[in-house]
C-alpha positions in Angstrom: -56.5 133.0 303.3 -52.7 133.4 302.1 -51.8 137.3 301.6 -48.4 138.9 300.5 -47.3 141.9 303.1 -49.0 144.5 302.8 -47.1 146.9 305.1 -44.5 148.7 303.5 -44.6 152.1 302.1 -45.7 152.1 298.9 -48.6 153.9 299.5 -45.9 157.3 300.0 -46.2 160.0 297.2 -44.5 163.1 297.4 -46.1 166.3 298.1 -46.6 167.9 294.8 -47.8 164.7 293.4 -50.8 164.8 295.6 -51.0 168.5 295.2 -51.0 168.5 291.4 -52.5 165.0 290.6 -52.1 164.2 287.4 -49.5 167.0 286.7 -45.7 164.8 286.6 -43.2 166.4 288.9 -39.3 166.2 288.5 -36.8 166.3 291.4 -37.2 166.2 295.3 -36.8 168.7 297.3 -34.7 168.5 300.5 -38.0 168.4 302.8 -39.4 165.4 300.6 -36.4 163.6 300.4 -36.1 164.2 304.2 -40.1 162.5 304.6 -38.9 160.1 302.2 -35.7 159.0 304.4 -37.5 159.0 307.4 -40.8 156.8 306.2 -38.7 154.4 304.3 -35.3 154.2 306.0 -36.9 151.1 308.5 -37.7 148.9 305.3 -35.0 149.7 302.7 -32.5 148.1 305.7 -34.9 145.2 306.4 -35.1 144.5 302.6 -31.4 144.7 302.4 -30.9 142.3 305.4 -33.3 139.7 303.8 -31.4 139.5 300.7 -27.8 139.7 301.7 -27.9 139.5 305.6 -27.5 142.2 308.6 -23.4 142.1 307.9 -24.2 144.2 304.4 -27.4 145.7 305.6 -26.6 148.6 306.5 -24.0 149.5 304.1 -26.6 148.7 301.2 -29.1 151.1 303.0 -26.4 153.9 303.3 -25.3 153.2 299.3 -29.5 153.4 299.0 -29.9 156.7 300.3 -26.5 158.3 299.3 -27.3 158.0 295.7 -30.8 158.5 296.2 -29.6 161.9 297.5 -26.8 162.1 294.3 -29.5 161.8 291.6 -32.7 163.2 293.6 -33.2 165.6 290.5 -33.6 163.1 288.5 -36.7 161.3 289.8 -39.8 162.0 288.4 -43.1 161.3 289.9 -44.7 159.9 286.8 -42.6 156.8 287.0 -43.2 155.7 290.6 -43.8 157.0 294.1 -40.5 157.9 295.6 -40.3 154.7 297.9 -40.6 152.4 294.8 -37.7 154.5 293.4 -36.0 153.9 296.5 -36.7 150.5 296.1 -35.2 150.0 292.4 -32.1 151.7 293.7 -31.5 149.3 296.6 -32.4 147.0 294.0 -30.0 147.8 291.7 -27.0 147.9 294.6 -27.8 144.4 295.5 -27.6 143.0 292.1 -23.7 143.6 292.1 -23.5 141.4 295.1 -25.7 138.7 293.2 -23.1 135.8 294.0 -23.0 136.4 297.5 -27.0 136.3 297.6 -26.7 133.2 295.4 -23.7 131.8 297.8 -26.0 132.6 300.7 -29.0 130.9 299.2 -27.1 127.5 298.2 -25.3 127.6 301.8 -28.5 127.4 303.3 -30.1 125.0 300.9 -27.4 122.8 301.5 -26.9 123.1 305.5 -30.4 124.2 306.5 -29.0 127.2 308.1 -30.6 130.2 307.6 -27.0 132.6 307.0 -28.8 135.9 305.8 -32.1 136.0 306.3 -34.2 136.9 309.5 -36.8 133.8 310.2 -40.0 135.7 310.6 -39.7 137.0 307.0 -38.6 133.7 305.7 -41.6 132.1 306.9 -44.3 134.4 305.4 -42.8 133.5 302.5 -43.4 129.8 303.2 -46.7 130.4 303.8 -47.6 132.2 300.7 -46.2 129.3 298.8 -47.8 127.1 300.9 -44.1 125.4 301.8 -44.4 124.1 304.7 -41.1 123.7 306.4 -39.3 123.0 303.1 -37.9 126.2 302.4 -34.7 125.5 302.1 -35.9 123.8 298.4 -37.3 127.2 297.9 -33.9 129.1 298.9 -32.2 127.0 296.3 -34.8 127.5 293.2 -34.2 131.4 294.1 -30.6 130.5 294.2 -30.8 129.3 290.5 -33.1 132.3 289.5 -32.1 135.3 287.6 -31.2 138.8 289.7 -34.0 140.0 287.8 -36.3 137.4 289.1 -35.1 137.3 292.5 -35.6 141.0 293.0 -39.7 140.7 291.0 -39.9 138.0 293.7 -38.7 139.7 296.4 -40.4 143.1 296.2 -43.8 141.5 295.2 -43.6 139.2 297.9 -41.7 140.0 300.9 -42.4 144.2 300.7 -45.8 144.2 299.5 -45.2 146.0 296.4 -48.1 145.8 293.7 -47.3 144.9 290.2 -47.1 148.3 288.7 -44.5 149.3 291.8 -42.1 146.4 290.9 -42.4 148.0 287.5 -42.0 150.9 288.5 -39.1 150.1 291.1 -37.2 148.0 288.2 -38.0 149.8 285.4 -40.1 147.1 283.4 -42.9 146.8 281.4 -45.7 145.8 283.9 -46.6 142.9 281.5 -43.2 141.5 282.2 -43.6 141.7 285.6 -46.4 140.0 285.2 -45.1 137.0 283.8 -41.8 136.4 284.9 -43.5 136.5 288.4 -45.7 134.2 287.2 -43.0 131.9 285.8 -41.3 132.6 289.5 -44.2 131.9 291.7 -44.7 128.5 289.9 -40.9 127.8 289.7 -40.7 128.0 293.9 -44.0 126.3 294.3 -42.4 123.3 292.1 -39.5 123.0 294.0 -41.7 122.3 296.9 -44.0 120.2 295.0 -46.9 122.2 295.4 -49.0 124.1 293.4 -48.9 127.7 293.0 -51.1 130.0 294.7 -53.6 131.9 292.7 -52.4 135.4 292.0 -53.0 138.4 294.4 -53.1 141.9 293.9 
């Protein structure tokens, strides 16, 4: 059985949403930003190091959090637990840098040198497109995707996000999400030659 990760924080709400459920909160305070650095901190930097390598890592993380912390009265719990927020910030900090990801990805397409990206993560996503040791076909259809793409991809499969998350994360209709993860899934799993795995959830 092939399953997406399932291990990340996405399950985190903040304290009034689970107090009031139902009733949409705006703003965190101090104490849950603080539970919200602390529980998400570990895989905000991972996700950064997977898209743009441990040399950026930890200044995207930083970025993450520092404007996290700018606009924290502007969240609102009815659009997303406070890690998918987090998430659509680092998100949206990576995009600027979306040549060097795409430089990254071609370099190691071409050389079959991982540059960025740490192994263990790269292979579960092998093995949910059932890639075998070809990924670095797959590296260079993400190359070629759009940022938008790439970070639907990304979240879904490499942080365990579920579809309404990424939406949530990215600000998108969850239909969209939908398909253009669709359109993704079977865009990697052709560049393999393979067919796409049936959706999960």
């Amino acid at each position: 059985m092939i399953h997406r990760r399932g291990d990340q924080p996405r399950a985190w709400s903040s304290a009034r949403g689970r107090d009031n459920p139902g009733v949409p909160s705006r703003g965190l305070a101090r104490s849950e930003f603080e539970a919200a650095y602390e529980y998400c901190v570990g895989p905000i930097y991972r996700y950064a190091q997977r898209r743009l390598g441990p040399s950026m890592a930890e200044e995207i993380a930083a970025q993450t959090f520092a404007e996290a912390w700018r606009t924290r009265d502007r969240y609102q719990s009815d659009r997303g637990t406070p890690a998918a927020w987090l998430y659509g910030i680092a998100a949206n900090i990576i995009r600027r840098d979306r040549r060097e990801e795409a430089r990254q990805l071609r370099a190691f397409a071409a050389s079959g040198t991982d540059p960025a990206w740490v192994v263990e993560d790269a292979d579960r996503v092998i093995e949910r497109l059932r890639a075998g040791d070809e990924w670095p076909k797959v590296a260079d259809a993400l190359a070629g995707m759009k940022p938008t793409d790439r970070d639907i991809i990304t979240l879904y499969c490499w942080e365990g996000l579920t579809y309404r998350e990424v939406a949530d994360a990215l600000d998108l209709p969850i239909g969209t999400v939908r398909s253009r993860l669709s359109r993704a899934r079977t865009r990697l799993a052709a560049a393999v030659g393979r067919s796409q795995a049936g959706p999960e959830e």
